[in-house]
N, C-alpha and C positions, 0 to 999 in steps of 0.2 A: 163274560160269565165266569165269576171262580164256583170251583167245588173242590171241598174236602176230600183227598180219596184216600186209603186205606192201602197197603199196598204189599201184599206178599213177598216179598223180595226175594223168596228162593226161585217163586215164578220165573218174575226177571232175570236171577243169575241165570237158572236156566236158560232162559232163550237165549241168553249173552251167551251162553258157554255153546249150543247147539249152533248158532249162526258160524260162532269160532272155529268149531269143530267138522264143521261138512265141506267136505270138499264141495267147487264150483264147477259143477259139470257144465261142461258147455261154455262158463264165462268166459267173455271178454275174445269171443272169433273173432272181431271187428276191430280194428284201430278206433280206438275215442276217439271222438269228433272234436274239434279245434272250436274255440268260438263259440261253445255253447255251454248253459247253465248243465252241469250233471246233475243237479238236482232237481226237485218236481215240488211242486207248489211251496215254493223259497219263499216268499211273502204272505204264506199261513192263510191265503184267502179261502180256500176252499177247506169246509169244516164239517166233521163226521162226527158224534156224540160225545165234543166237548173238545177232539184234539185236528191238527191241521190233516186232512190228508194226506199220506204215504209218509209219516213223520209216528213214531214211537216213544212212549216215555218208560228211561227206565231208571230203576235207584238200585244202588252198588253200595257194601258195604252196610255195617247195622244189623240193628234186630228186629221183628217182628213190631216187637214192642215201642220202640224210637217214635217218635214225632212224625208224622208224614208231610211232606213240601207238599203247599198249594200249587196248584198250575190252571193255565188255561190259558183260553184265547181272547185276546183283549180286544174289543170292537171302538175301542174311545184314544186307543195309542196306538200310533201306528208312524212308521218313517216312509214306507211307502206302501201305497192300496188302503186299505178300512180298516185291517188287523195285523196285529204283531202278537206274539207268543211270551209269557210270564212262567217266573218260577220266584215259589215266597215262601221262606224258610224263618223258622224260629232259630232263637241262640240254644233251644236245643235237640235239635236235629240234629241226627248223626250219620247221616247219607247222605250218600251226594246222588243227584238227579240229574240226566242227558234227557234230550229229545235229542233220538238221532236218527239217521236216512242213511243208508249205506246204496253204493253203486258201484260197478265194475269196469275195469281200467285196463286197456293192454297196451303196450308201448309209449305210458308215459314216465318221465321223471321229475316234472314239476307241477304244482298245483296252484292256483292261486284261488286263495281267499280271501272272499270281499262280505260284508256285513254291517251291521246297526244294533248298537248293543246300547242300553239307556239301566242306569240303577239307581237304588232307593238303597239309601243305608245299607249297604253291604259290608259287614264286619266279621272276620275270623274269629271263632270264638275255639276253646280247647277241643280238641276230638272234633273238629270240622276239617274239613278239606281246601284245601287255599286254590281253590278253582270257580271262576266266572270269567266266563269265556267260551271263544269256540276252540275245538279240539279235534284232532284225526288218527285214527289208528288204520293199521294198512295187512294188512293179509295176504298172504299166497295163494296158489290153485289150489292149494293140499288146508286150506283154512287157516292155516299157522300164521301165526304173529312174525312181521319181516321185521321189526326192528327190537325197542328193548321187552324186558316185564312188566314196564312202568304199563299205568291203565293208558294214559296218552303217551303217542310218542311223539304230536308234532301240535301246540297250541299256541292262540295268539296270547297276548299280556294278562294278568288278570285284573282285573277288574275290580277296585273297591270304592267305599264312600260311596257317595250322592254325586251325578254326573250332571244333574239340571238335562242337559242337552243329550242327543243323542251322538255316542260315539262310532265314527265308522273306523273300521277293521282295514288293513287290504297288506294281505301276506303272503310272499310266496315260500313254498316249502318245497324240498326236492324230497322224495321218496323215494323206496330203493326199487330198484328193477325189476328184483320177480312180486313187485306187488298186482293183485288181479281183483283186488278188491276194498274199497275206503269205506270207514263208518267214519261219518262224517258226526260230531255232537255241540248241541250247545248245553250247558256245563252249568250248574250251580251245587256249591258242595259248601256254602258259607251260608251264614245268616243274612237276611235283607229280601229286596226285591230287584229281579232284573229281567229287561223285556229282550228280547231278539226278534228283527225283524232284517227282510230285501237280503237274504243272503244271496251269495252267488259262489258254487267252485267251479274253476274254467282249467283247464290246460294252460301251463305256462308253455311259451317258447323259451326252447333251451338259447342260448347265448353262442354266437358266431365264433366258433374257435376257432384259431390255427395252430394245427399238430405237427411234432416232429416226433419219432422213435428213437429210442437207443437198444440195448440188447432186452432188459425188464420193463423199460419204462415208456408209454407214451404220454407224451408233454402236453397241456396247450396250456394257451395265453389268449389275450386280447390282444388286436392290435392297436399298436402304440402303447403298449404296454407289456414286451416283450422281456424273456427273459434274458438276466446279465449274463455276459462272458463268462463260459466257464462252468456256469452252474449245474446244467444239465449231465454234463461228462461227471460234477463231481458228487452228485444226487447218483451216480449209476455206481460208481467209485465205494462210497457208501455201503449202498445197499450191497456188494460183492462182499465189501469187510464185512459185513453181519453178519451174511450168509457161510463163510467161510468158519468164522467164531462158532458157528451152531453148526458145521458139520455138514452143510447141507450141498448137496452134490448140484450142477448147474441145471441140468436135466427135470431138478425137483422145485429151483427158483421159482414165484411166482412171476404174472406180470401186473404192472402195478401202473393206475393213470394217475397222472398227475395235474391237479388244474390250479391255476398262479393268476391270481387277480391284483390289481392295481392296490386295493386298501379294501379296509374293513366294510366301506360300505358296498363293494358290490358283490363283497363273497354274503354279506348278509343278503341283499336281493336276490343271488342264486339260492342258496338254501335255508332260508328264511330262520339262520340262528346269529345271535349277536356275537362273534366268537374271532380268532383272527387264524383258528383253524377248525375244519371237521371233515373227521373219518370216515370210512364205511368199510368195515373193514372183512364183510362176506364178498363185496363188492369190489372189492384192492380198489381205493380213489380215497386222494388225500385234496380236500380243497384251502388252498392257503392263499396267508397274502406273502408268506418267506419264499423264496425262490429253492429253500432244500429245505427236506424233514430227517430229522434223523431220530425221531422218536416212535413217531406213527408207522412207518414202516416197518420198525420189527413187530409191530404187533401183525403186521398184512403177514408177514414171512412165517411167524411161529403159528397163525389161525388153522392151516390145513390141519395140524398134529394135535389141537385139541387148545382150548380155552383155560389157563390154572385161573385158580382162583383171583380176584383184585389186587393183592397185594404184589401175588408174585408174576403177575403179568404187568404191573408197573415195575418191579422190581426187575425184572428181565430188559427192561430197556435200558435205565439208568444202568446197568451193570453192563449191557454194551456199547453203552455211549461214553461209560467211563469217567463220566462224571456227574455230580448234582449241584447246580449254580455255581460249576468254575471251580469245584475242588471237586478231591478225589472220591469216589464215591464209599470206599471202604477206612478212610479216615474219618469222613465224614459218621459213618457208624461206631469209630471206636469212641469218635470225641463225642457222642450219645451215651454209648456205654459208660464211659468215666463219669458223666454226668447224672447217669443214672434215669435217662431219658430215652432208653432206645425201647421201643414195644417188641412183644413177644409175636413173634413172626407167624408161628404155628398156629396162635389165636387168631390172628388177621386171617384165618382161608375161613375164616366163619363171615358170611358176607354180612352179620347185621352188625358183627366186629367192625370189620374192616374200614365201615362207610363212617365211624365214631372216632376215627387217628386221627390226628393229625395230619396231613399232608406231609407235611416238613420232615416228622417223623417215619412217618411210613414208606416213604420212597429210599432213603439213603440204608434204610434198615433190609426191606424186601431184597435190593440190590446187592446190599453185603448177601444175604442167604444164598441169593443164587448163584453168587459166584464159587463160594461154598458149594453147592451142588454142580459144578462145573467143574472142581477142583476134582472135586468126591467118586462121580462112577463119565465125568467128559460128558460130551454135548450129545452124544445120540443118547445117555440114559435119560437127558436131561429133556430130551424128543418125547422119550418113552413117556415120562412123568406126566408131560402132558396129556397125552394119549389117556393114559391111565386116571387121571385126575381131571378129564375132563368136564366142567360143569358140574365139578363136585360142589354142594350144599350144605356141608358141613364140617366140624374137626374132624369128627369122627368117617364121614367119608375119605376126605383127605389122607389121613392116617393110614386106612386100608389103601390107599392107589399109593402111599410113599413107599410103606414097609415090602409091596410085591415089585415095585421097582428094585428098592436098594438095599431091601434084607434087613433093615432096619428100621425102628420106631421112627415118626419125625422130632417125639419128644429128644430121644437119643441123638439127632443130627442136629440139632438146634444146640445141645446144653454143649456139643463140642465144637460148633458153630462159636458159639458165644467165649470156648476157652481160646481157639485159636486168635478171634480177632482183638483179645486182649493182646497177645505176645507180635503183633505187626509193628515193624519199626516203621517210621515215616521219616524219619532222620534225616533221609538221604533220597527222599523223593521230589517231584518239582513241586513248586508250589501249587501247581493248581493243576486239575485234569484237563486233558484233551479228547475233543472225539475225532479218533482217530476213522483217517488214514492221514488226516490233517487240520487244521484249526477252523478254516474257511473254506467256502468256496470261493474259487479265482473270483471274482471282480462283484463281490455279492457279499450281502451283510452275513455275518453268522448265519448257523442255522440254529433253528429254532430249539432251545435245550428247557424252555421254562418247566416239560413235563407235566404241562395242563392236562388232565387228560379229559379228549375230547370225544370220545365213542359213548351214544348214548347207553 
């Protein structure tokens, strides 16, 4: 049956924003059951005035006035049982629309996703949302979002065109620790038609590891896919020079796990992203396929002391690691500037800036500044900054957390930022950076310097 519905959308935000907002009294006294569906009528059979049982719809984004997405419960298409669930969007729709279920979780880390997802012309058009798909957001006991600001922070592929067939889903995703609560959604935010049906989220089993310690780090691997000679002493090696660069006393070190998969495809089967690293970095855990990180880890080291902005929390690694793809990281800036290609540093703590640079540009740039403020008031003002510039949102925030740190404007640090690293000779330096305390790990490829940044 379709019907047209109308749809208030501040209704909906609301209830999105109250579900988000209430602490879970009570949830999740029980360890989640192994082996079973967490969801309740997954195959849309069971039907209450138009929508499945224990399933919601809501639209996100838009005005009053926009288009509204058809939906409903299909009795003629189905992958498994009598019905499966639709959502049908004009090219000018400008909301995007979940059915979602949310349930509550204690002591998991991984999820798997399984599904049947079937479409009809699905095409992105301007001011739509490039989502068809399922998607999962995750919560704490306090309601708070555990991972990023994005609306999802873990979905499967999206979905476009005419699929004829039904396509199944099956993904697993690890999620962070203190989560106690998943919204689970299926997702259409483009033009077209697409059906959802036979979902399933079940508990992943986490994977057999075998651990060793060192003084910050616990390690694992698989076996038969252990780690190389050397590397774990020089991953700990590491992390000491960082911590010693930023002042930080051994007492205040964190501890940090470490997990080492064989290749890309089984780090993707544990945390269900395409990537050949990913962070968690409230969580200290770097999962790779390199046997050392020397990137991710200052961001685990600097998080207690507060979060700077994108540019300069890139900027802070590259500027410890000393180099940006094999040269120096502050020539690397000057030969920007000559070229008249470096961005202005103080504009990048505007986060809708920052995510518009260049990469290329922005890391070798961030990196000169902060050594700059390393030079300027040493690494505990440089603690301070963060502290004080915490999850700052704008210039003008930023500005206020610089000038109570260092008595100065940041316009003012920057413009003598910019005179000093004109006047650096490189004359007489090596030709390329090292990250130091050495080049390699003993019997182990490099470590990883490409600077992807991988924290959602």
């Amino acid at each position: 049956m379709r019907r047209w519905r109308s749809i208030q959308v501040a209704v909906f935000l609301l209830a999105a924003c109250l579900a988000a907002a209430i602490p879970l009294s009570g949830c999740g006294k029980k360890v989640t059951p192994r082996g079973k569906n967490l969801l309740s009528n997954a195959s849309f059979e069971k039907v209450s005035d138009g929508l499945p049982v224990g399933w919601e719809v809501r639209a996100f984004r838009g005005l009053e006035t926009d288009i509204p997405a058809e939906w409903g419960v299909d009795g003629e298409r189905a992958y498994d049982g009598q019905r499966s669930f639709y959502f049908l969007a004009t090219e000018d729709a400008r909301r995007f629309f979940t059915l979602t279920q949310s349930f509550n979780v204690k002591d998991v880390k991984r999820l798997r996703i399984r599904g049947a997802i079937k479409t009809l012309e699905v095409t992105q058009n301007p001011q739509q949302f490039p989502q068809a798909n399922f998607a999962v957001t995750c919560y704490d006991a306090k309601g708070n979002r555990t991972e990023s600001s994005r609306f999802y922070d873990l979905k499967t592929p999206r979905r476009t065109g005419t699929s004829g067939e039904w396509i199944l889903e099956d993904r697993v995703f690890r999620i962070p620790n203190t989560t106690a609560r998943v919204e689970f959604h299926c997702v259409l935010g483009t033009e077209g038609k697409i059906w959802f049906d036979a979902i399933s989220v079940e508990v992943a089993e986490d994977f057999a590891w075998n651990t060793s310690e060192s003084k910050n780090f616990t390690f694992h691997w698989l076996s038969g896919s252990e780690y190389p000679d050397g590397s774990r002493e020089f991953q700990q090696e590491l992390f000491d020079h960082y911590c010693t660069q930023l002042g930080i006393a051994e007492a205040d070190r964190p501890n940090i796990s470490s997990y080492f998969y064989p290749d890309s495809a089984a780090l993707f089967q544990a945390v269900g992203v395409r990537t050949t690293k990913k962070s968690y970095w409230d969580e200290r855990e770097v999962h790779m396929i390199h046997p050392v990180d020397d990137h991710e880890i200052i961001h685990m080291i600097t998080k207690p002391y507060g979060v700077l902005p994108f540019a300069l929390t890139e900027g802070t690694s590259f500027y410890l690691m000393q180099n940006y793809k094999g040269r120096p990281v502050l020539q690397v800036a000057q030969d920007l500037l000559k070229d008249g290609k470096l961005p202005g540093v103080i504009a990048m703590t505007d986060p809708g800036t920052s995510w518009k640079v260049d990469p290329e540009l922005l890391a070798p740039a961030a990196a000169s500044f902060v050594g700059y403020l390393m030079e300027l008031g040493g690494p505990a003002k440089f603690l301070d900054l963060h502290r004080e510039a915490n999850v700052t949102h704008s210039v003008a925030e930023f500005n206020g957390a610089f000038e109570r740190v260092y008595g100065v404007s940041a316009q003012k640090a920057e413009k003598e930022w910019l005179e000093l690293l004109t006047k650096l000779d490189f004359s007489k330096q090596p030709a390329a950076g090292t990250t130091p305390p050495s080049t390699e790990a003993p019997g182990s490829m490099p470590p990883d310097t490409s600077g992807a940044k991988q924290q959602p």
